[in-house]
PyMOL CGO cylinders between C-alpha atoms (Angstrom):
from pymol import cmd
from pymol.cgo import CYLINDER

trace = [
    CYLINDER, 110.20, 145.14, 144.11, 108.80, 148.30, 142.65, 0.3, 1, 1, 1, 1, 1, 1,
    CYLINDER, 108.80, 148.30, 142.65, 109.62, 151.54, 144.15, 0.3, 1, 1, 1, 1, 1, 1,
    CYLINDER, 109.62, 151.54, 144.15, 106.62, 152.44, 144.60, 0.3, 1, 1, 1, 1, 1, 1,
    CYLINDER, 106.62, 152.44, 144.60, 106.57, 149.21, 147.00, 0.3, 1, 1, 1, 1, 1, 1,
    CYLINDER, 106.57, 149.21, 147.00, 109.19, 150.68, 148.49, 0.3, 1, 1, 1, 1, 1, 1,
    CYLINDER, 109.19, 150.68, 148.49, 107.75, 154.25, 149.41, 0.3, 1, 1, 1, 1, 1, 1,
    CYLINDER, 107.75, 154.25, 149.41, 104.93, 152.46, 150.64, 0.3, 1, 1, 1, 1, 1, 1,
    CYLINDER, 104.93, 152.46, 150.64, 106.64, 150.18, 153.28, 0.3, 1, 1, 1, 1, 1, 1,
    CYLINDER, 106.64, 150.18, 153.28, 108.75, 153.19, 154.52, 0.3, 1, 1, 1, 1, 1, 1,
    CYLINDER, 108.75, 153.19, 154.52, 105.54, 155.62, 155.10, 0.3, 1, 1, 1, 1, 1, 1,
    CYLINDER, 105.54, 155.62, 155.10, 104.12, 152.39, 157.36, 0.3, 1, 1, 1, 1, 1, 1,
    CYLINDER, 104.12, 152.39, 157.36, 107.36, 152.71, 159.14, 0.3, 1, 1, 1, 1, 1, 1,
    CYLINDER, 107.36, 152.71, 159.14, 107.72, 156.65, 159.57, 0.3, 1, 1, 1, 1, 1, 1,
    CYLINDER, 107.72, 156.65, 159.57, 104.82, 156.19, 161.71, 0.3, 1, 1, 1, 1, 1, 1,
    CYLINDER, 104.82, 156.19, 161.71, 106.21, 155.87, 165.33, 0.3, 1, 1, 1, 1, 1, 1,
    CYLINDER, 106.21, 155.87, 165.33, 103.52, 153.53, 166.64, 0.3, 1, 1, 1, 1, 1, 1,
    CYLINDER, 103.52, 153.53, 166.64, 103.37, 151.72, 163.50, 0.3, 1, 1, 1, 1, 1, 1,
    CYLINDER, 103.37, 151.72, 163.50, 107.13, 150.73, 163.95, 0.3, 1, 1, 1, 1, 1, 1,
    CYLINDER, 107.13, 150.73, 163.95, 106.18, 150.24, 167.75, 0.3, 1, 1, 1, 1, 1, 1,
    CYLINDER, 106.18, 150.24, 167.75, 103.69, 148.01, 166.76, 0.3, 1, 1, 1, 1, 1, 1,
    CYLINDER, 103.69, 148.01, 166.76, 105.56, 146.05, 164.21, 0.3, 1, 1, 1, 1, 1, 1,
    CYLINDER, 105.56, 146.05, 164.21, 108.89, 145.63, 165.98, 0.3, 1, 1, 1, 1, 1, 1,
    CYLINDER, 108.89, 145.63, 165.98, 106.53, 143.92, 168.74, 0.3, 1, 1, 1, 1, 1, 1,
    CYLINDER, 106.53, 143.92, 168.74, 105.37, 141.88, 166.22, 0.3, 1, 1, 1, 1, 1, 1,
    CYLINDER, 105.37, 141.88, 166.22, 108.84, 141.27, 164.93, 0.3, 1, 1, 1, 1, 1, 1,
    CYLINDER, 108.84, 141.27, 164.93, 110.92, 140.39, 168.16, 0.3, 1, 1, 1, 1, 1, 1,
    CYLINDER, 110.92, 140.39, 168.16, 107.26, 137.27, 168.23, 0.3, 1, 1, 1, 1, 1, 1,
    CYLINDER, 107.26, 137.27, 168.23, 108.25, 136.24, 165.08, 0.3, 1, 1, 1, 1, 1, 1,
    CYLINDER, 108.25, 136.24, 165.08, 111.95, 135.95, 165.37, 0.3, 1, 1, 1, 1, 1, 1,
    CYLINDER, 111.95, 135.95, 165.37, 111.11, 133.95, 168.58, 0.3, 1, 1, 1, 1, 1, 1,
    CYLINDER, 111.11, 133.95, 168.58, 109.12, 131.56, 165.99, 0.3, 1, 1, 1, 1, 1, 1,
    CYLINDER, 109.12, 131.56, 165.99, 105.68, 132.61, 167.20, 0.3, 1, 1, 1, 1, 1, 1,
    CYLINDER, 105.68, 132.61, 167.20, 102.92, 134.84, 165.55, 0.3, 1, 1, 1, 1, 1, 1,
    CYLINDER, 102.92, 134.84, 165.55, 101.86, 137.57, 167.66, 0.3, 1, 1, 1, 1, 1, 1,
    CYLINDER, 101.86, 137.57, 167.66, 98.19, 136.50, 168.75, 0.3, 1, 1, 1, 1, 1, 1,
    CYLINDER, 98.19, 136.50, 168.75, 95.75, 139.61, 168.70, 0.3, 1, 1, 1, 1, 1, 1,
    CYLINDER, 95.75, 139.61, 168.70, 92.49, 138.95, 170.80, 0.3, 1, 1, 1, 1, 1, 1,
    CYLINDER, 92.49, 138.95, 170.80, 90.05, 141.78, 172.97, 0.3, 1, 1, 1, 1, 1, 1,
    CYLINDER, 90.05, 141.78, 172.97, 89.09, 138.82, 174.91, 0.3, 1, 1, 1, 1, 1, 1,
    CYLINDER, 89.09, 138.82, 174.91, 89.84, 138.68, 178.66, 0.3, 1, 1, 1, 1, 1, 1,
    CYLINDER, 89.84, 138.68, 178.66, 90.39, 135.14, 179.43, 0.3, 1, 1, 1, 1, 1, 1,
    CYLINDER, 90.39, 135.14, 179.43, 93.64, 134.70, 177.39, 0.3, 1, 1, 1, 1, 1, 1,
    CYLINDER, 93.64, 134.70, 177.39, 96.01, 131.98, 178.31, 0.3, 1, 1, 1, 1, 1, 1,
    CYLINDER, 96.01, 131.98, 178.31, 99.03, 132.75, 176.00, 0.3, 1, 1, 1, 1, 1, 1,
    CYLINDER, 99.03, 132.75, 176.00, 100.79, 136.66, 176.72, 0.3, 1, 1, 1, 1, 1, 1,
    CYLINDER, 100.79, 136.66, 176.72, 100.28, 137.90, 173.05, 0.3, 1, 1, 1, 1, 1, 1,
    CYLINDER, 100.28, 137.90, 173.05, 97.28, 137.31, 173.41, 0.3, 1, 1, 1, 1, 1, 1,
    CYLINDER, 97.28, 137.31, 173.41, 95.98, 140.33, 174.96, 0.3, 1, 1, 1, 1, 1, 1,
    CYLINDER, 95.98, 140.33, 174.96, 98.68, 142.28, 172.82, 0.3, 1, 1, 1, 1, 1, 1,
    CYLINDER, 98.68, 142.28, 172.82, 96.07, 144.43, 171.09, 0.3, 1, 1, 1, 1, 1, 1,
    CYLINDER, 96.07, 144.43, 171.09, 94.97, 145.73, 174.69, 0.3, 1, 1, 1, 1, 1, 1,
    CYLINDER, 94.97, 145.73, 174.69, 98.45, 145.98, 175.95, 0.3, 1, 1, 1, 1, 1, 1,
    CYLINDER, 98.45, 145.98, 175.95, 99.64, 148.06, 172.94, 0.3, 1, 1, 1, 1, 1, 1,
    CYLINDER, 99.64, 148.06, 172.94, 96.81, 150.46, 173.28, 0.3, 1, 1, 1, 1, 1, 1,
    CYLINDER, 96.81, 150.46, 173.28, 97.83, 150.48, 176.99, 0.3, 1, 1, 1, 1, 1, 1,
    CYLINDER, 97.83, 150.48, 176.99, 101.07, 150.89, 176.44, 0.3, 1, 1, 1, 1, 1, 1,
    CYLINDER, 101.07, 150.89, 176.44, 101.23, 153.45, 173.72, 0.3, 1, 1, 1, 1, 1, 1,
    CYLINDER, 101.23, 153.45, 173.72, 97.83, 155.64, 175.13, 0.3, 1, 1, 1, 1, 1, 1,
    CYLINDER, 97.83, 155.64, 175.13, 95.98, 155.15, 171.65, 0.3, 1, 1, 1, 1, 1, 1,
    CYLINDER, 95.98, 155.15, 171.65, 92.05, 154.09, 171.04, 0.3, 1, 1, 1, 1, 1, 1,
    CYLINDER, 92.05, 154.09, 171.04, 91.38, 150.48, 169.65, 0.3, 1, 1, 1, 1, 1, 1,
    CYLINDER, 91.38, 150.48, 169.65, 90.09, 151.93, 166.05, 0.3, 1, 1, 1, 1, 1, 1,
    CYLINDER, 90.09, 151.93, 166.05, 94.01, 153.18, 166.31, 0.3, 1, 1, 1, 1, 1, 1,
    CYLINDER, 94.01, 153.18, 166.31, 95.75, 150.32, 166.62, 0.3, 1, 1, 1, 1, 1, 1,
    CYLINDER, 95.75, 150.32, 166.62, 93.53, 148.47, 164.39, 0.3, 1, 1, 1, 1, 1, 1,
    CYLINDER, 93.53, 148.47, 164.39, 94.07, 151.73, 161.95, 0.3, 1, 1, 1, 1, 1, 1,
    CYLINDER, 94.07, 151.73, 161.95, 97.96, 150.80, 162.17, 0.3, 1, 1, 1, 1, 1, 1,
    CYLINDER, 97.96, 150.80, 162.17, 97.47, 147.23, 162.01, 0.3, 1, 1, 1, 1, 1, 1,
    CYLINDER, 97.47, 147.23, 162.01, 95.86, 147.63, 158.61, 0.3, 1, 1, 1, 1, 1, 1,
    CYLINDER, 95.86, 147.63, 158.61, 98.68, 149.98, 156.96, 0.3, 1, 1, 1, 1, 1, 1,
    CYLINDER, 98.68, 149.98, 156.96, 100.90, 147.29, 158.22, 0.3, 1, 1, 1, 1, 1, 1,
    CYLINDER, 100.90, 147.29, 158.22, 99.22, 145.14, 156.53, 0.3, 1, 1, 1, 1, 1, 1,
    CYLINDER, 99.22, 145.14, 156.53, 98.81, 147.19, 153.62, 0.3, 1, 1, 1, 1, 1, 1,
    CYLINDER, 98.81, 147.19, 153.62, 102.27, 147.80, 153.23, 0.3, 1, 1, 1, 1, 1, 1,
    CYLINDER, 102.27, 147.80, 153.23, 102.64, 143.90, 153.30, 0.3, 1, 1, 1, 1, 1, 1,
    CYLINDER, 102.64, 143.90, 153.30, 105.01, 143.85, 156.23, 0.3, 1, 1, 1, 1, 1, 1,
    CYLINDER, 105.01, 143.85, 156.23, 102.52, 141.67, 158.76, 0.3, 1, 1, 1, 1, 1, 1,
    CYLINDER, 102.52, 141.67, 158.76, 100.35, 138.90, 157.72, 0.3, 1, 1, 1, 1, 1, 1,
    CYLINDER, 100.35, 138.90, 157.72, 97.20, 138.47, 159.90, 0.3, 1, 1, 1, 1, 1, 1,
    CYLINDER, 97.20, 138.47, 159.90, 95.00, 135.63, 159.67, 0.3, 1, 1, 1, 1, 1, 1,
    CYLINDER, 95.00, 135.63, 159.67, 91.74, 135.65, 161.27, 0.3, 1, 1, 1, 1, 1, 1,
    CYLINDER, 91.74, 135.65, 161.27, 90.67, 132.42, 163.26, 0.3, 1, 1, 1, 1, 1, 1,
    CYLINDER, 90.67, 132.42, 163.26, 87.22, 133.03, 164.90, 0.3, 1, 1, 1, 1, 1, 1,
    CYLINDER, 87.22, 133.03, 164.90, 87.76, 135.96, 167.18, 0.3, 1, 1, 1, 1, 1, 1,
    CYLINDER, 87.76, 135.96, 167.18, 91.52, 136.02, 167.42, 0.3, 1, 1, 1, 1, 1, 1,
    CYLINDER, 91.52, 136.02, 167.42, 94.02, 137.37, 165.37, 0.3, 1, 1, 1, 1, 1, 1,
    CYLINDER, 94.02, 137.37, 165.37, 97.52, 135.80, 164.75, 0.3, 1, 1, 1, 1, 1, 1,
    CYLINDER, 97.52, 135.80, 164.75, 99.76, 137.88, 162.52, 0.3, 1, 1, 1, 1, 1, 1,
    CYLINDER, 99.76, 137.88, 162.52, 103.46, 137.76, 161.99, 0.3, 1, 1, 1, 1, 1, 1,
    CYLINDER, 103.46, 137.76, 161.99, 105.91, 139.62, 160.14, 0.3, 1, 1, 1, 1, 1, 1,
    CYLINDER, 105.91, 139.62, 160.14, 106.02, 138.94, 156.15, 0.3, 1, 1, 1, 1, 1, 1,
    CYLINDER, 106.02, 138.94, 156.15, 110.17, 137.82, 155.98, 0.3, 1, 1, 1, 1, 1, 1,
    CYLINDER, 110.17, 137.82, 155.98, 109.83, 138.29, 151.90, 0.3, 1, 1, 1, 1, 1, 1,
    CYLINDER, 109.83, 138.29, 151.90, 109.18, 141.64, 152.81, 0.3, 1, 1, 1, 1, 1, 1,
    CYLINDER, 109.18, 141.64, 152.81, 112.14, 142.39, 155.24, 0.3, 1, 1, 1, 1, 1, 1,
    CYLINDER, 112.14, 142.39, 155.24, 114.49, 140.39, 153.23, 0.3, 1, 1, 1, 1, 1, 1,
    CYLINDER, 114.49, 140.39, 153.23, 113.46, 143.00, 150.14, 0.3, 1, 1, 1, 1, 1, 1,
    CYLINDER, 113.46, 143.00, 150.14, 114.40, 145.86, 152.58, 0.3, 1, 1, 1, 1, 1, 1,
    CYLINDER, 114.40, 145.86, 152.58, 117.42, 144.44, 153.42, 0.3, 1, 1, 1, 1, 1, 1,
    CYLINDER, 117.42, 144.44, 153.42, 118.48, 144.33, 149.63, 0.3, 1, 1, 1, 1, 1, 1,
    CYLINDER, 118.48, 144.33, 149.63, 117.18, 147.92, 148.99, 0.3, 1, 1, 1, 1, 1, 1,
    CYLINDER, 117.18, 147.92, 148.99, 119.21, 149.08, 151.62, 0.3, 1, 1, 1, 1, 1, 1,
    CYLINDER, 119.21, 149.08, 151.62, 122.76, 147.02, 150.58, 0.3, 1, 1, 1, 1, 1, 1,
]
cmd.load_cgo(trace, "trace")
């Protein structure tokens, strides 16, 4: 991976509610689930409501979190997939396992 990558990743991260965010989205995906992002109000599965929740829980506007969620993204350490209204995104493990190496 470039360095340039690298730099990239790391400014996501320097972001405290970025690395909120994606640690969320982490501790789903090490559990073997993607974290499911919906506005809706008649979700059945916990993650679902986690965009709400995280702008509950970290006192920031929608267009924020979706702001974060797209340097995340950006920086290639979530992948979101759109189905219909809902969101499911997990972490990209290519992308950790790089960090891991850079920092060995």
């Amino acid at each position: 991976m470039k360095q340039s990558n690298y730099a990239k990743i790391f400014k996501a991260l320097s972001n405290e509610q970025r690395l909120k965010i994606f640690m969320a989205i982490y501790e789903q995906s090490s559990k073997g689930r993607s974290a499911v992002v919906s506005g809706g109000e008649g979700a059945c599965c916990p993650m679902e409501k986690a965009f709400t929740k995280m702008c509950k829980c970290l006192c920031i506007s929608r267009s924020t979190i979706s702001h974060h969620f797209k340097e995340l993204q950006s920086a290639g350490l979530i992948v979101c997939e759109r189905k219909g209204q809902v969101y499911h995104c997990r972490v990209n493990e290519a992308a950790v396992n790089s960090i891991k190496e850079f920092l060995q």
